[in-house]
Biopython code that builds the backbone (N, CA, C, O; Angstrom):
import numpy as np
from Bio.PDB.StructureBuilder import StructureBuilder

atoms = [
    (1, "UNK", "N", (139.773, 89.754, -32.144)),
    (1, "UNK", "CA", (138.902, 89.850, -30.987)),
    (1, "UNK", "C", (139.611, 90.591, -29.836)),
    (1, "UNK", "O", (138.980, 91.304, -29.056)),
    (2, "UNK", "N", (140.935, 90.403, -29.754)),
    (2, "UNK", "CA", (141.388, 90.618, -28.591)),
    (2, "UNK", "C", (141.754, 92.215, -28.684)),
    (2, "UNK", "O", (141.844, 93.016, -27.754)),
    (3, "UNK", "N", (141.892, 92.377, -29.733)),
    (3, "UNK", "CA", (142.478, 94.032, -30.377)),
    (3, "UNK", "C", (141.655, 94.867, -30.556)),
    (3, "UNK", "O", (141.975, 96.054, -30.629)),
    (4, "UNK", "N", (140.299, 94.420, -30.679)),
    (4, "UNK", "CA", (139.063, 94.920, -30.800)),
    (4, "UNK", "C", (138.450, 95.486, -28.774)),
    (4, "UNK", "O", (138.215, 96.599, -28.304)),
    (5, "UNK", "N", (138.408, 94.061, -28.134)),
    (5, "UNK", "CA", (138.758, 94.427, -26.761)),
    (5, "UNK", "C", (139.130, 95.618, -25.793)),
    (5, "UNK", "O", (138.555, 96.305, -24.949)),
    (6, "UNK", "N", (140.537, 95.494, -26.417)),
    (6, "UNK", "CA", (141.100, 95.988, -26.217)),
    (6, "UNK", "C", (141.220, 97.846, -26.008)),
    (6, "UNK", "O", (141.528, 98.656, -25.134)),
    (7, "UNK", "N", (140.643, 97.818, -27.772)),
    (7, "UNK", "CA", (140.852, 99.308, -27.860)),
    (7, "UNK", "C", (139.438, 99.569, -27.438)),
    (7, "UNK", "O", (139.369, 100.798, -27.450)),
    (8, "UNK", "N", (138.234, 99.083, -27.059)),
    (8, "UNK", "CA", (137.218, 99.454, -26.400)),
    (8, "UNK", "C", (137.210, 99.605, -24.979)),
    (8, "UNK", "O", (136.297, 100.184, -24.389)),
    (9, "UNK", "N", (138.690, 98.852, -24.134)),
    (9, "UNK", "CA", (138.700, 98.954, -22.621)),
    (9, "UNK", "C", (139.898, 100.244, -22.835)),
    (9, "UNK", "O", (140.116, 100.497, -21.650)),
    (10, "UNK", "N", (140.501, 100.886, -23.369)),
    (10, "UNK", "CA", (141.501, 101.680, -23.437)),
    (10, "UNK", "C", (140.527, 103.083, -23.244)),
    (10, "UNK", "O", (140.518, 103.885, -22.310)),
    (11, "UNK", "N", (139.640, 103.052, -24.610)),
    (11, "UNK", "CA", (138.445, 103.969, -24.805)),
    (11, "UNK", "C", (137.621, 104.789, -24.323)),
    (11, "UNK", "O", (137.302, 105.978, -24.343)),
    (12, "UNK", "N", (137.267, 103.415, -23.705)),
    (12, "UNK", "CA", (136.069, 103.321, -22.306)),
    (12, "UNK", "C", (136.717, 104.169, -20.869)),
    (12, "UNK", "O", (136.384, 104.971, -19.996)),
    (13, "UNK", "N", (137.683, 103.482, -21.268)),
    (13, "UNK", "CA", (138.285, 103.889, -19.400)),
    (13, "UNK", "C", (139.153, 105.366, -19.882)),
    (13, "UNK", "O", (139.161, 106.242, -19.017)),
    (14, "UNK", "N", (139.578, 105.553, -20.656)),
    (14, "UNK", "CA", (139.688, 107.462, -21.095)),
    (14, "UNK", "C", (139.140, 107.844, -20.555)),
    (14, "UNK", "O", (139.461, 108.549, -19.598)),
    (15, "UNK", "N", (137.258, 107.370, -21.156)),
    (15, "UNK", "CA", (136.179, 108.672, -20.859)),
    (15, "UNK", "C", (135.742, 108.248, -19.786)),
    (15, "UNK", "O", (134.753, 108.896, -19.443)),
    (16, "UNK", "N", (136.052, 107.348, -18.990)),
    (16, "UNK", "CA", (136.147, 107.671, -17.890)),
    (16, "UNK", "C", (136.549, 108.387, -16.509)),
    (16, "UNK", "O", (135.991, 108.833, -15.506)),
    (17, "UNK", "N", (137.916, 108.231, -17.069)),
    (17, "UNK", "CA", (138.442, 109.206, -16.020)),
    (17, "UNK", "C", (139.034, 110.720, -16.750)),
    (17, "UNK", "O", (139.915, 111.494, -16.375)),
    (18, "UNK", "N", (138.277, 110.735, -17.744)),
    (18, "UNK", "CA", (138.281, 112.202, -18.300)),
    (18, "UNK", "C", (136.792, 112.717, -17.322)),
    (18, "UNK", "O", (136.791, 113.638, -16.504)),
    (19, "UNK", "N", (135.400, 111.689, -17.746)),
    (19, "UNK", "CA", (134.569, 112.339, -16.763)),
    (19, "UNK", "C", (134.836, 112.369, -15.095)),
    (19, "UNK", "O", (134.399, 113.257, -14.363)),
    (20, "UNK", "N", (135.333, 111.659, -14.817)),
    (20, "UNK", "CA", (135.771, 112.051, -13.206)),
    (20, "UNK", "C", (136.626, 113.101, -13.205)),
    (20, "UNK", "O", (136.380, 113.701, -12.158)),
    (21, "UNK", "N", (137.326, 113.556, -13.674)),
    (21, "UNK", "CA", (138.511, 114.425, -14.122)),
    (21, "UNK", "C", (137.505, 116.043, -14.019)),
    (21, "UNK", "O", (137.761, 117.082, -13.410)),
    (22, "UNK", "N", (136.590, 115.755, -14.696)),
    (22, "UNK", "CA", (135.484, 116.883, -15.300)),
    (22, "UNK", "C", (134.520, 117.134, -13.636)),
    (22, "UNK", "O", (134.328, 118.264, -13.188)),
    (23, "UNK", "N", (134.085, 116.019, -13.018)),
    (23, "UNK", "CA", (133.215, 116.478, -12.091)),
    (23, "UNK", "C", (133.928, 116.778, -11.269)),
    (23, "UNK", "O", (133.319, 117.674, -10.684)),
    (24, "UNK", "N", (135.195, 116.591, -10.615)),
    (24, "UNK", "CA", (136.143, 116.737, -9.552)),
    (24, "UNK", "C", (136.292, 118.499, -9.504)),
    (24, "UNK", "O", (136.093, 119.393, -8.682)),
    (25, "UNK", "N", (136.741, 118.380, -10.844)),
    (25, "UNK", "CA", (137.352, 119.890, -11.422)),
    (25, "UNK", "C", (135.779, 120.743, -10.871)),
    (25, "UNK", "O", (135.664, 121.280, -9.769)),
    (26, "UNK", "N", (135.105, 120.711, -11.527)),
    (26, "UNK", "CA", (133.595, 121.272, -11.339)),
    (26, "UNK", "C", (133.238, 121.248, -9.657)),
    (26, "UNK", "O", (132.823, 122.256, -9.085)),
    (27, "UNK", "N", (133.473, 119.891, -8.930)),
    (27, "UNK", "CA", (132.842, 120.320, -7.196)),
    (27, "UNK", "C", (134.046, 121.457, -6.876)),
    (27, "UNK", "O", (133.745, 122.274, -6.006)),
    (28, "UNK", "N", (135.413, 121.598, -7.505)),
    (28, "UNK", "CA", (136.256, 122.153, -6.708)),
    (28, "UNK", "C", (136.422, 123.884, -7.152)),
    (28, "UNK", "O", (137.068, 124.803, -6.648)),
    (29, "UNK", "N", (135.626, 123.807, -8.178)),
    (29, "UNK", "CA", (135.590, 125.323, -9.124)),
    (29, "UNK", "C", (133.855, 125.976, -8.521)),
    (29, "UNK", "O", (133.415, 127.116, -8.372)),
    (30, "UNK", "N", (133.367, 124.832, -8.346)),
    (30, "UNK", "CA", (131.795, 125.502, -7.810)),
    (30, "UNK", "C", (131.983, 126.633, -7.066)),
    (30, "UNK", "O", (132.943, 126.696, -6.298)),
    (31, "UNK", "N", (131.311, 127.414, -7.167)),
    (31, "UNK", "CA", (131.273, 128.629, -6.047)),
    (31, "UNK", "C", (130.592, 128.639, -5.140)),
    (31, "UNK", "O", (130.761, 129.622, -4.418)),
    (32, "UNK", "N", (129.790, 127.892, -4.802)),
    (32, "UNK", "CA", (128.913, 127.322, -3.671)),
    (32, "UNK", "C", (129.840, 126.297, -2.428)),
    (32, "UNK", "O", (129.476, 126.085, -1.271)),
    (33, "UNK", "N", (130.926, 125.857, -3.007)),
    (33, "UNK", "CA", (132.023, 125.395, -2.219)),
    (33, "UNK", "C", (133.732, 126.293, -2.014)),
    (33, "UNK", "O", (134.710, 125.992, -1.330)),
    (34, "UNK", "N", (133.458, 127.523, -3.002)),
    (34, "UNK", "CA", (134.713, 128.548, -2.414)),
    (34, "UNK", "C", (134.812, 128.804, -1.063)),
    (34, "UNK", "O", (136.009, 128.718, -0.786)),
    (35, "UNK", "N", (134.044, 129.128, 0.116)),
    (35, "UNK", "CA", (134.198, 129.282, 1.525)),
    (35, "UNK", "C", (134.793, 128.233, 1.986)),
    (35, "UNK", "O", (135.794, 128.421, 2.677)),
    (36, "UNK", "N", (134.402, 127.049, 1.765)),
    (36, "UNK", "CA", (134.904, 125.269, 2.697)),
    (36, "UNK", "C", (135.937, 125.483, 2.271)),
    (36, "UNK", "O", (136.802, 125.430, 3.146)),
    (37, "UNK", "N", (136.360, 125.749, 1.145)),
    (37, "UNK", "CA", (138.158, 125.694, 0.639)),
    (37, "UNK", "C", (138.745, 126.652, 0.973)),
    (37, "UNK", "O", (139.767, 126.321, 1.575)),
    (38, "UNK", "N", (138.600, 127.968, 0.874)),
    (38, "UNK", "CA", (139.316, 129.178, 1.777)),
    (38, "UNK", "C", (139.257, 128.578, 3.359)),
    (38, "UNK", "O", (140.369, 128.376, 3.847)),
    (39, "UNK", "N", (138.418, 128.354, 3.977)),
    (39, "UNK", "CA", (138.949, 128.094, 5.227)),
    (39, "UNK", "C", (139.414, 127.178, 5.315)),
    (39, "UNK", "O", (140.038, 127.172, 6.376)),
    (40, "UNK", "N", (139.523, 126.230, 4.772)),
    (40, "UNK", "CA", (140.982, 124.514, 4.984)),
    (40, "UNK", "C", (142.102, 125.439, 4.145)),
    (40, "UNK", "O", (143.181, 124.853, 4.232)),
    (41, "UNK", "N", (142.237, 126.668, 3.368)),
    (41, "UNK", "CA", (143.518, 126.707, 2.984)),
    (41, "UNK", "C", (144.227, 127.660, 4.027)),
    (41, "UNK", "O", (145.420, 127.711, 4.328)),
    (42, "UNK", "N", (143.024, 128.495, 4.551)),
    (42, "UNK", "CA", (143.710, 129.258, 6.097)),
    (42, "UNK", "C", (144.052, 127.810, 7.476)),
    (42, "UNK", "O", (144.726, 128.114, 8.460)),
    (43, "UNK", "N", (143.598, 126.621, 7.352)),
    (43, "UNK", "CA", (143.660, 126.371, 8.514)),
    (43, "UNK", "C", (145.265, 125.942, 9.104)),
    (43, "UNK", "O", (145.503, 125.615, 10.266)),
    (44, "UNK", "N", (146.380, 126.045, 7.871)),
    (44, "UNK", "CA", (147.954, 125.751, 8.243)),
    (44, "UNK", "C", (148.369, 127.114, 9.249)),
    (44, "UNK", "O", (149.162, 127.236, 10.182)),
    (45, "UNK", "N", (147.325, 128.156, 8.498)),
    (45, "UNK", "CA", (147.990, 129.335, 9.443)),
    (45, "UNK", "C", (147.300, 129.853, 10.591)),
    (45, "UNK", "O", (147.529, 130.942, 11.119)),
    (46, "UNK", "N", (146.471, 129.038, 10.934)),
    (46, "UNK", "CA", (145.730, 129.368, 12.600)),
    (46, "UNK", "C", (146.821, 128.901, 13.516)),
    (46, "UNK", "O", (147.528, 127.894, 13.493)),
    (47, "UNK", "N", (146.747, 129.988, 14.377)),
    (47, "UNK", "CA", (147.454, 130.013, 15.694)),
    (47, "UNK", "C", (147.047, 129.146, 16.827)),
    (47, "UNK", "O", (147.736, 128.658, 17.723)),
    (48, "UNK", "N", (145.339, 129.031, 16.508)),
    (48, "UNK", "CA", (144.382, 128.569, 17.498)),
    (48, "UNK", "C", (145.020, 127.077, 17.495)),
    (48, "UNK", "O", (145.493, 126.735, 16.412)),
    (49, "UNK", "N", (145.102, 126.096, 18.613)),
    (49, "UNK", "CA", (145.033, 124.860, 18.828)),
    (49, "UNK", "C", (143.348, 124.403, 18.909)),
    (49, "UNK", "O", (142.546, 125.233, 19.336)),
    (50, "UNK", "N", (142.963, 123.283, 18.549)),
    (50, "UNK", "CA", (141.948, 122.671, 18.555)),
    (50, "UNK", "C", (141.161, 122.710, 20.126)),
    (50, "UNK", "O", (141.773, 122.019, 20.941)),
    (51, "UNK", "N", (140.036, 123.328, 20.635)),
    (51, "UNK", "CA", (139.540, 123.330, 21.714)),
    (51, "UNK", "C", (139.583, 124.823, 22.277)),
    (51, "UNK", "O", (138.960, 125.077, 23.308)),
    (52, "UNK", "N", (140.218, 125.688, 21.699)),
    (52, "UNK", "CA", (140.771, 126.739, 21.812)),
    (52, "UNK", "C", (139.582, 127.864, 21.612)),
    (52, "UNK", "O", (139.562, 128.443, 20.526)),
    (53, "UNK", "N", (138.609, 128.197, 22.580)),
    (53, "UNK", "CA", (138.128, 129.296, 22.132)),
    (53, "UNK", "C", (138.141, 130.582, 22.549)),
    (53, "UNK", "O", (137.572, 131.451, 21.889)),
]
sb = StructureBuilder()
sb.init_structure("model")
sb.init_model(0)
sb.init_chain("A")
sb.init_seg("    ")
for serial, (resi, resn, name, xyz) in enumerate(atoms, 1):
    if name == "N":
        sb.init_residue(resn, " ", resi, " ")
    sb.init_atom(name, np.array(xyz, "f"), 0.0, 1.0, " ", f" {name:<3s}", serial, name[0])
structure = sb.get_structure()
């Protein structure tokens, strides 16, 4: 019983965080979200301080 359990919570929780693994990958590969990520990867190199226009 317990081995049986077992390898169904081992299993289970794989394809689990194989599918989170899968949608993460996918919001961050979307191309409908390439702009939001180019500009947070420029924002280390803005000169501007916050309030700054």
């Amino acid at each position: 019983m317990y081995e049986t359990l077992s390898h169904f919570a081992q299993t289970g929780g794989m394809l689990y965080f194989v599918a989170i693994f899968v949608a993460v990958l996918a919001y961050a590969l979307w191309p409908r979200n390439q702009k939001r990520f180019d500009e947070a990867a420029q924002l280390p190199l803005n000169d501007r301080e916050p309030g700054d226009e």
